[in-house]
C-alpha positions as CSV (number, residue, x, y, z in Angstrom):
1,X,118.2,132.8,105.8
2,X,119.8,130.2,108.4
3,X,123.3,130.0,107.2
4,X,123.3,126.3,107.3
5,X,120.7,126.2,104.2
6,X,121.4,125.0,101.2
7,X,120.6,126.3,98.1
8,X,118.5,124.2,95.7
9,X,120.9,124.0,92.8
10,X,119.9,125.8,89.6
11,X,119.0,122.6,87.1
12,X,117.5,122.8,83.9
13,X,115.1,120.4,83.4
14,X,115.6,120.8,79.7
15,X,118.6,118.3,79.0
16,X,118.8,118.6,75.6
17,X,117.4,121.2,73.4
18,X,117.5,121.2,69.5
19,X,115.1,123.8,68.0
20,X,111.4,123.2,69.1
21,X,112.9,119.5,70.2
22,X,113.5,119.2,73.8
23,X,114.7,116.3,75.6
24,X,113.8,116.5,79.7
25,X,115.6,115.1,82.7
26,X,112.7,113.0,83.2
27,X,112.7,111.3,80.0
28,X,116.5,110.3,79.9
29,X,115.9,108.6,83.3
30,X,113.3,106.6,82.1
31,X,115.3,106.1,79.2
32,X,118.4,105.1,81.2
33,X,116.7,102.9,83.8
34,X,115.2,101.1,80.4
35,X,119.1,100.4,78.6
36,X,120.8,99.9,82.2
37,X,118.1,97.1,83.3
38,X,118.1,95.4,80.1
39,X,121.9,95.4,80.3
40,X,121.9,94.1,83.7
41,X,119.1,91.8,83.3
42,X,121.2,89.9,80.4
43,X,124.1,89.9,82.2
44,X,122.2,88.0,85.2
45,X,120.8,85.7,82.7
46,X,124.2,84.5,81.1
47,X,125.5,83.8,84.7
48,X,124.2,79.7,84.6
49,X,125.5,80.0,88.5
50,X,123.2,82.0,90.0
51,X,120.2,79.8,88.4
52,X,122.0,76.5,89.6
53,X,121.9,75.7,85.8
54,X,120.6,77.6,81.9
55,X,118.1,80.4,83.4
56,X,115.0,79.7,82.1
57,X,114.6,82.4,80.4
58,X,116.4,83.1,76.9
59,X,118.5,86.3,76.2
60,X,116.1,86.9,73.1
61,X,112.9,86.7,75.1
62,X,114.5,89.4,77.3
63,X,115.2,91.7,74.7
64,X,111.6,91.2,73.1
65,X,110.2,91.8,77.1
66,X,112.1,95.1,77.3
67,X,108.9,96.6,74.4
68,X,106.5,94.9,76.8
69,X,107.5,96.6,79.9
70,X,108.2,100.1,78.4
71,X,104.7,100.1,77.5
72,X,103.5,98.3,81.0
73,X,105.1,101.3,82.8
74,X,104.3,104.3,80.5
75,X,100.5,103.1,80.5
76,X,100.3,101.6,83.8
77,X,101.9,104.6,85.4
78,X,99.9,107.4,84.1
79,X,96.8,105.3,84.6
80,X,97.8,104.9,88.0
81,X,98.7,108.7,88.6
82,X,94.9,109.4,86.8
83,X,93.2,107.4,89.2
84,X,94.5,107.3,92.0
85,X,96.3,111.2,92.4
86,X,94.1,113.5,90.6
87,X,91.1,112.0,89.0
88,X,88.7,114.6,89.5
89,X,90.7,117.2,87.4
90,X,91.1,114.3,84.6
91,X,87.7,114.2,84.7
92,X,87.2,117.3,83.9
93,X,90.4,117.8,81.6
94,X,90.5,114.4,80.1
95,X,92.9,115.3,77.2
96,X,94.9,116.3,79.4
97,X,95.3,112.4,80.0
98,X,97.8,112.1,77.0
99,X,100.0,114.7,78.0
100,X,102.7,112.9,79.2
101,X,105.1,115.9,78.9
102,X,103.3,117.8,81.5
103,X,104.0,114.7,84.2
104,X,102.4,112.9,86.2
105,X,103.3,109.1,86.9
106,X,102.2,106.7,89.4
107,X,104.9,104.2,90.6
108,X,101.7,101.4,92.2
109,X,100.2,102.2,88.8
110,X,103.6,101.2,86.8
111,X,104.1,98.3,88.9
112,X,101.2,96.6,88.0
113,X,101.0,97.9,84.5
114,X,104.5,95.9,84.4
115,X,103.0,92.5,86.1
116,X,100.5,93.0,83.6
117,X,102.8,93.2,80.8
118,X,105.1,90.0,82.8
119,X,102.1,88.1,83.1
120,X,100.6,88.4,79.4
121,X,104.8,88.2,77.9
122,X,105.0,84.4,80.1
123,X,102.2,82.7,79.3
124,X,102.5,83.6,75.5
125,X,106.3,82.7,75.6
126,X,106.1,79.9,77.9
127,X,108.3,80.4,80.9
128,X,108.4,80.8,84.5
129,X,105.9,83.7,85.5
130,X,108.3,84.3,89.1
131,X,111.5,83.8,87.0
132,X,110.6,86.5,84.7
133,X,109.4,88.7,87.8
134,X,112.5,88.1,89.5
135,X,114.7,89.6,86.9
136,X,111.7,92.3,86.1
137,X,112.5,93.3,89.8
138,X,115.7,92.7,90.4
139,X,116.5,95.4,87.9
140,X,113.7,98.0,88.9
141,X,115.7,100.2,91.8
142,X,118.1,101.2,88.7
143,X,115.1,103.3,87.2
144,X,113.5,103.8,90.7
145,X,117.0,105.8,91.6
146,X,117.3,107.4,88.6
147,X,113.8,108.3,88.6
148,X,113.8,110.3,91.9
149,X,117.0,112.1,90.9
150,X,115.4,113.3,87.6
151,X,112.4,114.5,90.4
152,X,115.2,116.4,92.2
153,X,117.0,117.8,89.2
154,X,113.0,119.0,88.6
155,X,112.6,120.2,91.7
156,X,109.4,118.7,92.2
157,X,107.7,116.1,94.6
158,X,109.8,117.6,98.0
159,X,109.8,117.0,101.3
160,X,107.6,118.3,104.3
161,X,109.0,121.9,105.8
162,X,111.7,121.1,108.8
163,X,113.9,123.2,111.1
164,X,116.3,126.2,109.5
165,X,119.0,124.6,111.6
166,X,118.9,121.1,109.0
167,X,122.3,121.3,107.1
168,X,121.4,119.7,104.8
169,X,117.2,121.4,104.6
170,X,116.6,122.9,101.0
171,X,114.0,125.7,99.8
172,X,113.2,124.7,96.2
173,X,111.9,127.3,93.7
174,X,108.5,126.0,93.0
175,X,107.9,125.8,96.3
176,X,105.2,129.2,97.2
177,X,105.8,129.0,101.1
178,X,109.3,129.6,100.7
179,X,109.9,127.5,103.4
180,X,113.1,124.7,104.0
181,X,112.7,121.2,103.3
182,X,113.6,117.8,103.2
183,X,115.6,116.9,99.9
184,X,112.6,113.8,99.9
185,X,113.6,112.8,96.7
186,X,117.8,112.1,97.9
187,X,116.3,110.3,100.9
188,X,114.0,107.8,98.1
189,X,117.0,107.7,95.8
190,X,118.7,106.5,98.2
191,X,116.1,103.8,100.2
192,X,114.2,103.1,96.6
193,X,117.5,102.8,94.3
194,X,121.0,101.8,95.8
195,X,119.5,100.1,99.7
196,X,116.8,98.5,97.2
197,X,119.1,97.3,94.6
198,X,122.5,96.3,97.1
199,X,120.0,93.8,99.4
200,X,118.5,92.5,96.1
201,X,121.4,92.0,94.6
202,X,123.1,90.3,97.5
203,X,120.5,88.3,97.5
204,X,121.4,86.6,93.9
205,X,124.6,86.6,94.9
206,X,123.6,83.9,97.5
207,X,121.3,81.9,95.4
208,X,117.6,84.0,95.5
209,X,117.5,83.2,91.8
210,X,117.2,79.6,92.4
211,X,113.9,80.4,94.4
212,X,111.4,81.4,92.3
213,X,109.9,84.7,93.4
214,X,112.2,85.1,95.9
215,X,113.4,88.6,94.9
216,X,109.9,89.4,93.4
217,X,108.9,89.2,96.6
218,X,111.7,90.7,98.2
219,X,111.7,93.8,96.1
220,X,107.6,94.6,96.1
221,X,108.0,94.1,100.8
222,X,110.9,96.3,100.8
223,X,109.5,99.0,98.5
224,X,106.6,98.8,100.5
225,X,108.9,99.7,103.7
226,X,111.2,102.0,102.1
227,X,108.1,104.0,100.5
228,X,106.2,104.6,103.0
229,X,109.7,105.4,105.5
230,X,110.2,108.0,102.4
231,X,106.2,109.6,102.7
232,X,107.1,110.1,106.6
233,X,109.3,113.1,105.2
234,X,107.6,113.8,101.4
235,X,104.8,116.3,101.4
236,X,101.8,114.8,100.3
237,X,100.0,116.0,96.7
238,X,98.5,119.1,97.2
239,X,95.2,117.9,95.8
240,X,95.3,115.0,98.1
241,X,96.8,115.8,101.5
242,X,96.4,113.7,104.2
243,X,94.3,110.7,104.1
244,X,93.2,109.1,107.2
245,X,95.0,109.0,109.8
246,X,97.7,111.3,108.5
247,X,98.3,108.4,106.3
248,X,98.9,109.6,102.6
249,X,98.1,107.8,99.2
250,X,101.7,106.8,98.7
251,X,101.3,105.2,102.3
252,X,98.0,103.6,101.7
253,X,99.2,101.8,98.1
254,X,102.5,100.1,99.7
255,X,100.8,98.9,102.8
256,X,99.5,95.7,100.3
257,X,102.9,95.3,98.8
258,X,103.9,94.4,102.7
259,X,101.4,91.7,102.6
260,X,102.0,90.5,99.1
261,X,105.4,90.4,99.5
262,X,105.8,88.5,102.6
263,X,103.3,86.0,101.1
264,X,105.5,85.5,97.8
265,X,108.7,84.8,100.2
266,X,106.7,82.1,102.3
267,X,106.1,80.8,99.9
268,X,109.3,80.7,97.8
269,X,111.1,79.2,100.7
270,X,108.2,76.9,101.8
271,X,108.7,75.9,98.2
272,X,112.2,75.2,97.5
273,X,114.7,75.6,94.9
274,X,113.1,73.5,91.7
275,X,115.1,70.7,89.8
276,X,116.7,71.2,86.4
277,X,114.2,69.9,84.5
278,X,111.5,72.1,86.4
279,X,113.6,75.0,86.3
280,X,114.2,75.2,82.0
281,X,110.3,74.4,81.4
């Protein structure tokens, strides 16, 4: 072995265990991202500057959304990973739908299970649809970071084989070839998570909140870029492989989130910051 190899560290994905009861990496990220972005999503809401006035959306409603989008991403995601990633063996196995446990989660699938949930939680409550995306979004990378660690800590979704001579290349247990890798899941912690969440967050700190859908928009063009930067080094899903082109699916489901995002910028700008009376309805 190349002595500049690292070893993959020795995690257990098991965080927790009481008896039969096991609590997983996985989950306590999910978990985590949940508490952290509700925590930061209030605190952005009680800062009246960076919505040029009262957001328009109450710190109550937020704490009744946080049900809503739990539920958007859980179903949305592993809807997603069932259609998308490995239908044919759903088909076949399709109790094995409901276990969750076993993974298996789409992040295209999440997202829109979560505009779904955005969508449905606005018009019932009566405020801004982009408003409530922009917070929605503005606290995603937190679970998007802590997401791809738990995938590292699991050892699971890792990058395509590279040169022995990589110092920082990786051979990960699961993996049958036995053969180094990208640490995929560092490079996406780092691009999805703290480059994701420092531009977006700079951008409320210059007034992207007064914009509505500003940093909606923002988040779903960058993840698009940072994505499929990150599939240039992940190994594709062995069931899948390479698409056309070389393209994978990962690739293939950002490349709209390029075109949807730019169009929700254009038009946030196009459209201005609203007045107070707009901005509380």
């Amino acid at each position: 072995m190349p002595f500049l190899l690292i070893d993959f560290p020795s995690f257990n994905p098991i965080a927790v265990a009481i008896g039969p009861f096991a609590i997983r990496w996985y989950a306590l990220a999910y978990i985590g991202g949940i508490v952290l972005g509700w925590l930061y999503a209030r605190s952005l809401l009680k800062n009246e500057r960076l919505w040029g006035g009262p957001a328009p959306i109450s710190l109550v409603q937020i704490d009744d959304f946080i049900l809503w989008v739990t539920l958007g991403i859980i179903l949305g995601g592993r809807t997603g990973y069932v259609l998308f990633y490995n239908l044919p063996f759903f088909i076949e196995h399709p109790t094995a739908i409901f276990r969750l446990w076993e993974g298996g989660m789409s992040f295209h699938g999440g997202f829109l299970g979560c505009v779904i949930a955005a969508v449905w939680f606005a018009r019932r409550n009566h405020i801004p649809i982009l408003s409530l995306g922009d917070v929605a979004t503005a606290v995603g990378p937190i679970g998007l970071f802590l997401g791809r660690i738990a995938n590292f800590i699991n050892g699971e979704l890792w990058g395509r084989a590279t040169d022995p001579s990589l110092p920082w290349a990786m051979i990960f247990p699961n993996d049958v070839a036995h053969l180094p890798r990208h640490p995929s899941q560092l490079y996406e912690a780092g691009m999805e998570g703290i480059l994701l969440f420092t531009v977006l967050a700079v951008m409320i700190r210059f007034g992207a909140l007064k914009r509505p859908g500003m940093v909606l928009g923002a988040f779903i063009l960058i993840y698009g870029l940072t994505r499929i930067a990150g599939e240039q080094f992940r190994e594709p899903d062995v069931q899948l492989g390479f698409l056309w082109g070389g393209l994978t699916m990962g690739m293939l489901l950002s490349i709209p989130m390029l075109i949807v995002g730019g169009i929700l910028i254009v038009w946030a700008v196009r459209r201005g910051a609203p007045g107070p009376l707009e901005a509380i309805r």
